[in-house]
C-alpha positions as a printed Julia matrix, in Angstrom:
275×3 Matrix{Float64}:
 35.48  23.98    4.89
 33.82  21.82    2.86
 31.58  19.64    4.85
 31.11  22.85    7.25
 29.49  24.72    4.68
 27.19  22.02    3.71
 25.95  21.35    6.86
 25.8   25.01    8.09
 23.49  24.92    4.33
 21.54  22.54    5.4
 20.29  24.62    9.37
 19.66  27.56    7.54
 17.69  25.99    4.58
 15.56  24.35    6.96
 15.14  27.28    9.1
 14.08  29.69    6.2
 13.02  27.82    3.44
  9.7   27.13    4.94
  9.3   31.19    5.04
 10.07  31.37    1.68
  6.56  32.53    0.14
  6.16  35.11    3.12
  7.62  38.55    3.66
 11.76  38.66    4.13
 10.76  40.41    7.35
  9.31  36.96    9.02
 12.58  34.83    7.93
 14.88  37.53    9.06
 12.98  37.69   12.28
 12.85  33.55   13.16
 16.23  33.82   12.22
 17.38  36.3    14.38
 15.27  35.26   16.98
 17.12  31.34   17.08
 20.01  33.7    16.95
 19.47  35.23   20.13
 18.89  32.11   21.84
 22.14  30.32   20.73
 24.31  33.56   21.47
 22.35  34.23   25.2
 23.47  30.09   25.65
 27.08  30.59   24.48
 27.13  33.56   26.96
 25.53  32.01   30.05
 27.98  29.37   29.82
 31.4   31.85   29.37
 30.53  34.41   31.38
 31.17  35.08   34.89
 27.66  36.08   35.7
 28.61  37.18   39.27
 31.99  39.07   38.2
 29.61  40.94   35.62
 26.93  42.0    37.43
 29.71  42.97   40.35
 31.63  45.11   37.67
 28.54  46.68   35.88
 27.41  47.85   39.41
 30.85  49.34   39.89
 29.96  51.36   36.76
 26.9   52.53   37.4
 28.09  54.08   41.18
 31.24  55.42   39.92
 28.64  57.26   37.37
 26.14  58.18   40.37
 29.66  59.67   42.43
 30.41  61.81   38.73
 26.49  63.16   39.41
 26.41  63.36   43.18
 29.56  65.58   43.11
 29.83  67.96   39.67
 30.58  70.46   41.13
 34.13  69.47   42.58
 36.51  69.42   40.53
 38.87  67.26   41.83
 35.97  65.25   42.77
 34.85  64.79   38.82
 38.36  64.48   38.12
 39.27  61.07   40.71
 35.7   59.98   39.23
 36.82  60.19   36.16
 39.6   57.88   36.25
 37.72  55.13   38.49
 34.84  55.15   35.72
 37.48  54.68   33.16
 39.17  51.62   35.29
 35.55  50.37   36.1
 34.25  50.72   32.35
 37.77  48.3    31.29
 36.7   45.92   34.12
 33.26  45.5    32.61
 35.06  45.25   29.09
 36.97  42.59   30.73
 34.69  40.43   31.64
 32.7   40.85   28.75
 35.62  39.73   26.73
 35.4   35.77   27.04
 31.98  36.03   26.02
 32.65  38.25   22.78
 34.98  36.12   21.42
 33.49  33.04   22.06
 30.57  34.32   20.28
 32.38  36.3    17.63
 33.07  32.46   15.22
 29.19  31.83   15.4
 27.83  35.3    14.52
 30.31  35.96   11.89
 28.98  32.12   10.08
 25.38  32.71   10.57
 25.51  36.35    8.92
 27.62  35.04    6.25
 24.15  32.46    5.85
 22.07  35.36    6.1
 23.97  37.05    3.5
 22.9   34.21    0.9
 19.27  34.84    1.71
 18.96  38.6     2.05
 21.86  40.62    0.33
 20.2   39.55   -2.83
 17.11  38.55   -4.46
 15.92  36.47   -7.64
 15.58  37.82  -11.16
 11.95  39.01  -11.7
 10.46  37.8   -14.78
 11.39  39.63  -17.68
 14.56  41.99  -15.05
 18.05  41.05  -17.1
 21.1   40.36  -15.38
 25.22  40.09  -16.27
 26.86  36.47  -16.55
 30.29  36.42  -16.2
 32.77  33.91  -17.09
 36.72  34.33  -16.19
 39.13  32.12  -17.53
 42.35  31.19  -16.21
 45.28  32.69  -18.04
 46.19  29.77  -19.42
 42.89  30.25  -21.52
 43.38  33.8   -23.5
 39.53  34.85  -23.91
 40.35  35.82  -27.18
 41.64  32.26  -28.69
 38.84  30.07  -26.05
 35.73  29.26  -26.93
 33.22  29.45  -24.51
 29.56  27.94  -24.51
 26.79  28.94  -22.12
 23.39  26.94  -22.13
 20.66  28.45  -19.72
 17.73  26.42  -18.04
 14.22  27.31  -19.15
 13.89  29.74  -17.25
 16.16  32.35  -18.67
 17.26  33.24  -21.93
 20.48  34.89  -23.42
 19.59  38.61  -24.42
 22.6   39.25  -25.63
 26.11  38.26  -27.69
 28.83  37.52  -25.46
 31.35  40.28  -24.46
 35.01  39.44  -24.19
 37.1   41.84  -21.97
 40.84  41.23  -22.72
 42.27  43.11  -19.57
 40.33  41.0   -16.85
 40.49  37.44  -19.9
 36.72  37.08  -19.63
 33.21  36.86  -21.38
 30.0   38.43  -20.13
 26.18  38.15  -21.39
 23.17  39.62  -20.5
 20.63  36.94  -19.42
 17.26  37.91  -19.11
 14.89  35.7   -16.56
 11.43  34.05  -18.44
  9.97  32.08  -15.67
  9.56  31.5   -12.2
 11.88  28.51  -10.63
 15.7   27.8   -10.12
 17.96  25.91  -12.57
 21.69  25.61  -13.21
 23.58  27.56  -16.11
 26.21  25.24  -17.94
 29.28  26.55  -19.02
 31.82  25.06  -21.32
 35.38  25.24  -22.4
 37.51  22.87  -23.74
 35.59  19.91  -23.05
 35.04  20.58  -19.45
 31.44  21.55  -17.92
 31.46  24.15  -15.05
 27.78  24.91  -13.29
 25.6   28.03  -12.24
 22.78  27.91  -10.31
 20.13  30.39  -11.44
 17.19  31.96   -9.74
 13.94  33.45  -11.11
 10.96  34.85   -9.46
  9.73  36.44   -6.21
 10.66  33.8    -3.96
 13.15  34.54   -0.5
 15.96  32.0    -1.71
 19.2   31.3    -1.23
 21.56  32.71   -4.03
 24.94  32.23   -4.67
 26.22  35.04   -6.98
 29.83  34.11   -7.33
 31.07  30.42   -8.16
 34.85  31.04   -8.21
 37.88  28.5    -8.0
 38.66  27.02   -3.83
 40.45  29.56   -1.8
 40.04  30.04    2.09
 38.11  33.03    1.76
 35.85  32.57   -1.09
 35.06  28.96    0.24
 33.9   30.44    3.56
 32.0   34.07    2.26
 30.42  32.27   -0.89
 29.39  28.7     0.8
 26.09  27.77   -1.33
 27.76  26.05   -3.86
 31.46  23.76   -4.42
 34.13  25.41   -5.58
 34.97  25.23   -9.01
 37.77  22.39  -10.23
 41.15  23.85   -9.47
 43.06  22.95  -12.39
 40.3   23.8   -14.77
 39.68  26.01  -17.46
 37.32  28.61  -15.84
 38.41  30.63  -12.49
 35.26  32.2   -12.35
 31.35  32.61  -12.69
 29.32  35.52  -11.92
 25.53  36.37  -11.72
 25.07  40.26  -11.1
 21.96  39.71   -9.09
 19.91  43.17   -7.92
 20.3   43.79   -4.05
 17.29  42.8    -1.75
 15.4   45.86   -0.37
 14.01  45.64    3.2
 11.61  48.73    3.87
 10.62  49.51    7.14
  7.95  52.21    7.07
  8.75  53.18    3.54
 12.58  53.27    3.97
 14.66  50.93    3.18
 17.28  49.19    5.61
 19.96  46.77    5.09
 18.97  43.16    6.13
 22.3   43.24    8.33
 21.28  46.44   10.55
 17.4   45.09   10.85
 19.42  41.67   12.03
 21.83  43.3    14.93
 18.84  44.82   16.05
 16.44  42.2    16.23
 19.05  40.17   17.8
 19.71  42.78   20.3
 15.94  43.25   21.19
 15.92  39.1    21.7
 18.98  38.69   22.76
 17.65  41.08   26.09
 14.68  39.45   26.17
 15.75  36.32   26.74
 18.41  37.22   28.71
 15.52  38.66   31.43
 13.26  35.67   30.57
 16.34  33.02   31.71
 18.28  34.98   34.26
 21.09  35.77   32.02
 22.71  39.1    32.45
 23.87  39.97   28.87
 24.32  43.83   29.29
């Protein structure tokens, strides 16, 4: 998972990093539009083009027969059930397709997550840093130390919860930039990356111990050591607000449906029937 991460890392900070001044609107958009093209590739080459088309058009006339003859009852009713059979053949062959495409999607949104659930401290906004322990460390008899980059400050003494065996601060960002937050306990260093400013970056607001699904829905930075004293670190960073037309819409929606809108496009553009 390892070496998949870092290289899926590496095609998405080269695809958005270069948008990084600009509005979230223009990465999401490039994004979703390279999207597009890899999914309309994936399905041109697993889908029976001819067995869709053949089975869409089935659809559609067993629709126009529904119109035609609404009137009849046991007309409608026949129709009913050869629209239902002709709607599962389309699902059918639409099937292949979907799944192959299914592996892809679900990687590249958990990318997109990185860059656009979230967004930087602003200079001066406060966040929550939180440090679990493993229970082999009571948070009551560990000492932990936290040293922040220049960029941020602690605005606060730590907090130790005894129910969940961890510490938590309120760090406050001072300046514009990215740096990593170094935690220690008993000898051992554990890093944080932090992020400041108005910048679209990628942030990673949980650095927790490996497991299969942490390693694949938190893949910006390694996993922490196994066998070491701290299981977890949190940033509480504030959620990224996409307006559209003064309301706001979650990066994921505005992503399906750019993707949808491309995805048709160049579909009709290549030949490719996708719908």
């Amino acid at each position: 998972m390892g070496m998949l991460n870092q290289f899926l890392n590496a095609c998405t900070d080269w695809l958005l990093a270069p948008w990084s001044e600009a509005s979230p609107w223009i990465g999401l958009t490039v994004a979703s539009l390279l999207a597009a093209g890899v999914l309309v590739v994936l399905f041109h080459l697993s889908a029976d083009q001819q067995a869709l088309r053949r089975t869409r058009n089935r659809f559609i006339a067993r629709l126009l027969e529904l119109l035609l003859f609404q009137h009849d009852f046991r007309v409608n009713l026949s129709a009913c059930g050869r629209i239902l059979g002709a709607n599962l053949s389309y699902l059918g062959a639409m099937l292949r397709p979907m799944l192959l495409g299914a592996v892809p999607l679900m990687l590249l949104f958990i990318q997109l997550a990185c860059w656009f659930e979230w967004r930087p401290l602003r200079i001066g906004e406060t966040a929550v840093l939180e440090v679990e322990l493993d229970k082999s460390h009571p948070v009551s008899q560990t000492v932990v130390d936290v040293s922040l980059p220049a960029i941020a400050r602690l605005d606060s003494p730590g907090v130790r919860t005894l129910a969940t065996n961890e510490q938590a601060w309120r760090v406050r960002g001072t300046g514009g930039g990215s740096g990593p937050i170094e935690v220690r306990v008993d000898g051992q260093t554990e890093l944080k990356q932090l992020s400041v400013g108005n910048r679209l970056a990628r942030l990673s607001p949980l650095r927790a111990q490996s497991s299969f699904w942490s390693d694949l829905l938190h893949p910006s930075e390694p996993p922490l050591a196994h066998a070491g004293p701290v299981s977890r670190i949190e940033i509480t960073y504030p959620e990224r607000q996409l307006l559209i037309w003064g309301d706001e819409i979650h990066w994921s929606i505005a992503a399906v449906v750019l993707m949808m809108m491309f995805g048709l496009m160049l579909g009709r553009v290549f030949g490719v029937q996708v719908a």
